[in-house]
N, C-alpha and C positions, 0 to 999 in steps of 0.2 A: 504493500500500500504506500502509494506518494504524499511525503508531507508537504504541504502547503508551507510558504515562509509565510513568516507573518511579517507586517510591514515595519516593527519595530527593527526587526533583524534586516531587514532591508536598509533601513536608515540606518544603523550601525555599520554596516557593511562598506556604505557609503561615505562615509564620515571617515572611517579608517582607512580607505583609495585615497581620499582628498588629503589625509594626512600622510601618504607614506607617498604618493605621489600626486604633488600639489600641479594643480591646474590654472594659477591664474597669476601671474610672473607680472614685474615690473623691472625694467633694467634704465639706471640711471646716468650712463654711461654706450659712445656708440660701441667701444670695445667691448663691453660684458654682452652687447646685442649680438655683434659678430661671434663670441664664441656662442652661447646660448644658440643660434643659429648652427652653428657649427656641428653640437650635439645632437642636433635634431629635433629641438625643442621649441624653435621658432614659434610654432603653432601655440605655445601657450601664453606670449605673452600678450598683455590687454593692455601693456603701457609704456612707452620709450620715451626719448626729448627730441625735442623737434631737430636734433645731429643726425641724429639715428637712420640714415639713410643704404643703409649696405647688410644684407642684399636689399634688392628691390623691394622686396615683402614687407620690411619693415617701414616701408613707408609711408603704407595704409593702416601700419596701427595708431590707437589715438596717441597722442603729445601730449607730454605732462609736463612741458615746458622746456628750460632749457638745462645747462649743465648745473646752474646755482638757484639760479627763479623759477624755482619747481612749484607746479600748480597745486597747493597742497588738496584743492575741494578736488579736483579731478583725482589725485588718488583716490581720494577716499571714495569716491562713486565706483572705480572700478573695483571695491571689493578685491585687493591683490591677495594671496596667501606667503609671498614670498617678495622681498623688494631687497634687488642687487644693487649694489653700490659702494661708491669709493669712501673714506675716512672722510674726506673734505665736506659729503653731505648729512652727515651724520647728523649736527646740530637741527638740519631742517626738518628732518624726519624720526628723527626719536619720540615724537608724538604716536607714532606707530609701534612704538618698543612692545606693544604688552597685546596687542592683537593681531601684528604680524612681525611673522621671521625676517628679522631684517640680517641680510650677510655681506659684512663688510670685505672689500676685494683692494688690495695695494695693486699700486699699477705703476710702479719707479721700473723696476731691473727688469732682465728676461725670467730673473729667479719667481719674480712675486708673480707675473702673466702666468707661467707655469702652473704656480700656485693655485692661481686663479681658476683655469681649467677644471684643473680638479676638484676644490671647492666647487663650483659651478654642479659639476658632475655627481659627486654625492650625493648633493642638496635634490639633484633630478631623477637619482636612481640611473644615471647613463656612467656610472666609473669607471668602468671597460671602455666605454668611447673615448672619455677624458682622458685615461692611460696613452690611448693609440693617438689623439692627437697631437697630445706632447712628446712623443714616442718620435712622431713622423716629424713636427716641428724641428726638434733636438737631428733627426738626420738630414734633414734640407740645410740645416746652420753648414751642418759638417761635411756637407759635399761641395758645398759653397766654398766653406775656408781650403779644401782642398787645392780648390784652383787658384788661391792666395799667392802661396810662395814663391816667397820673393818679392812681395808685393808691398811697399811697403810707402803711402802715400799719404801727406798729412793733409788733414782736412779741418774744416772749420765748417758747421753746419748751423747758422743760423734762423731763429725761429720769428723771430721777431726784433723792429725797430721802427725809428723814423720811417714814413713811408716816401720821403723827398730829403732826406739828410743820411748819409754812415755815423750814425751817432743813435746812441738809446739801445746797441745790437744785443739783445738775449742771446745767448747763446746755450750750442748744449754741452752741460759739461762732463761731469765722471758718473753720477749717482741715475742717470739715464739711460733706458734701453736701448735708445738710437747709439749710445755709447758702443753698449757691448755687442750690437748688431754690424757696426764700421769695422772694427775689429774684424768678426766674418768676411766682410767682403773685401778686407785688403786694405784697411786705411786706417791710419793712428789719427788720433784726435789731437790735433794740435795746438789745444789748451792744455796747461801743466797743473794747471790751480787744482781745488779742492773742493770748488763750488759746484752745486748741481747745475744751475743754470745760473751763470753771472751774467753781467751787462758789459761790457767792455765797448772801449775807443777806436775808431781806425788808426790810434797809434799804438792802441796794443794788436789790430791786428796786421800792421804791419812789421809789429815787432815778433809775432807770430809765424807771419811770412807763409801762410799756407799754400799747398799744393793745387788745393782745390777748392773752392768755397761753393756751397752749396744753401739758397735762401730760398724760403717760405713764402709763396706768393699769396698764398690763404689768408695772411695777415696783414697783406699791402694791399689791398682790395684797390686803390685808386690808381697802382701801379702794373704795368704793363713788364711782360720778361724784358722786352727794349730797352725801358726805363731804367729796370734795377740795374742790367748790365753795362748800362750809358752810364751810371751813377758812380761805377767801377774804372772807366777807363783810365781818371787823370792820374790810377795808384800803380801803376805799370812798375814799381819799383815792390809791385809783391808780385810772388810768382806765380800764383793764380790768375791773375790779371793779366803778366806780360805773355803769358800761356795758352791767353781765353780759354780757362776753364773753372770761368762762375757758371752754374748750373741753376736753375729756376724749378722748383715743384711748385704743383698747383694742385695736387690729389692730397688732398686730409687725413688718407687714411695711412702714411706716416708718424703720425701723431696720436695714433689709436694703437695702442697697446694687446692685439687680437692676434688671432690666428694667421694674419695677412705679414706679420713678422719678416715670413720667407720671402713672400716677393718683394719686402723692403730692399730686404740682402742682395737679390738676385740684381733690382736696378742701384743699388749704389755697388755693385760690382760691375754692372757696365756704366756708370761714370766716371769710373775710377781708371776701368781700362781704355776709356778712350783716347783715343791718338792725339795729341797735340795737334794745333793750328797755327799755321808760320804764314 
């Protein structure tokens, strides 16, 4: 004879799926979206910041703002069970502490991304997948550095400044994954200091003298690749200049801390080996 559930036991049932594998994601960062995505979990989330554009999918999910002006009513309307996020947003969302899991993700080194993955991965019930994509990440570094040797090119990767002046220049320095991603594809960073991201002069960076300079066009929004490399010409007494080899990015996803790590490696190894201009 068949027992009937009763629908208490249905709703427990239910409750204990939603608790071992939660359904309804916020990720506060486009990096946590990209890996979350990566896992195959894309499908759960009901809330990103309006960065959050990779892959295409997440573009139709709702916005809950941006990286720091987080919409707090929209969270709460979407009922999240899980909200990922950096140290930095903590203070805005601790309002959340006691009715949802909130998990905080560093996102400095390649150590903490790694990190990240996994946390990610637990939290999802997908740890097998998180294993293998840190797994494969960790062997794209190492086929990459392979092709290194010998290779040995300083660089100065600027993220921000002036958008009409060499002056105000962020740069990256040691405590940064872009750091230990150069390294991978053949190029020393040639800042010495001890700063994660300092500001420095065009007279420290001609005191630097870099091989290559590579800048951030995402953050010169009124600036043209023309522009920045016109801006560079009168310092031909650095050898990046006298070399023409200032380099311009305009893809963001350099500065997202994800799975896309490897294709960073792969095009700052072809900057790096590109042939000089006489």
């Amino acid at each position: 004879m068949k027992r009937s559930i009763t629908p208490p036991f249905l709703l427990g049932l239910l409750f204990l799926c939603f608790q071992i594998f939660p359904q309804r994601l916020i990720s506060l960062a486009p990096g946590i979206t990209e890996i979350i995505f990566k896992l195959g979990s894309g499908n759960r989330l009901v809330g990103v910041t309006k960065f959050c554009d990779y892959p295409k999918e997440a573009r139709h999910i709702n916005k809950i703002g941006g990286f720091i002006d987080l919409n707090i009513e929209e969270i709460i309307s979407l009922k999240p069970d899980i909200i990922f996020h950096y140290p930095e947003h903590y203070e805005k969302i601790k309002i959340f502490n006691k009715k949802v899991k909130l998990i905080s993700l560093e996102h400095k080194s390649l150590k903490d991304l790694y990190r990240s993955i996994e946390t990610i991965a637990v939290a999802l019930n997908k740890k097998e997948k998180g294993n293998q994509t840190v797994k494969t990440i960790k062997n794209k570094l190492y086929k990459i550095s392979l092709k290194t040797k010998g290779i040995k090119k300083k660089v100065l990767i600027i993220i921000s400044r002036d958008p009409f002046h060499l002056r105000n220049m962020i740069i990256i320095g040691k405590g940064d994954y872009l750091n230990e991603i150069l390294k991978y594809s053949g190029g020393i960073n040639c800042y010495k200091g001890k700063l994660n991201y300092p500001t420095v002069s065009i007279e420290s960076v001609i005191n630097m003298n870099p091989d290559i300079i590579i800048e951030f066009i995402y953050f010169l929004k009124k600036s043209s690749s023309r522009d920045i490399i016109k801006q560079w010409n009168k310092f031909n007494n650095i050898s990046a200049v006298l070399n023409k080899k200032i380099f311009v990015v305009k893809d963001q996803f350099w500065l997202r801390p994800g799975p896309r790590v490897t294709l960073i490696s792969e095009k700052l190894f072809d900057i790096i080996n590109k042939k000089e201009k006489h």
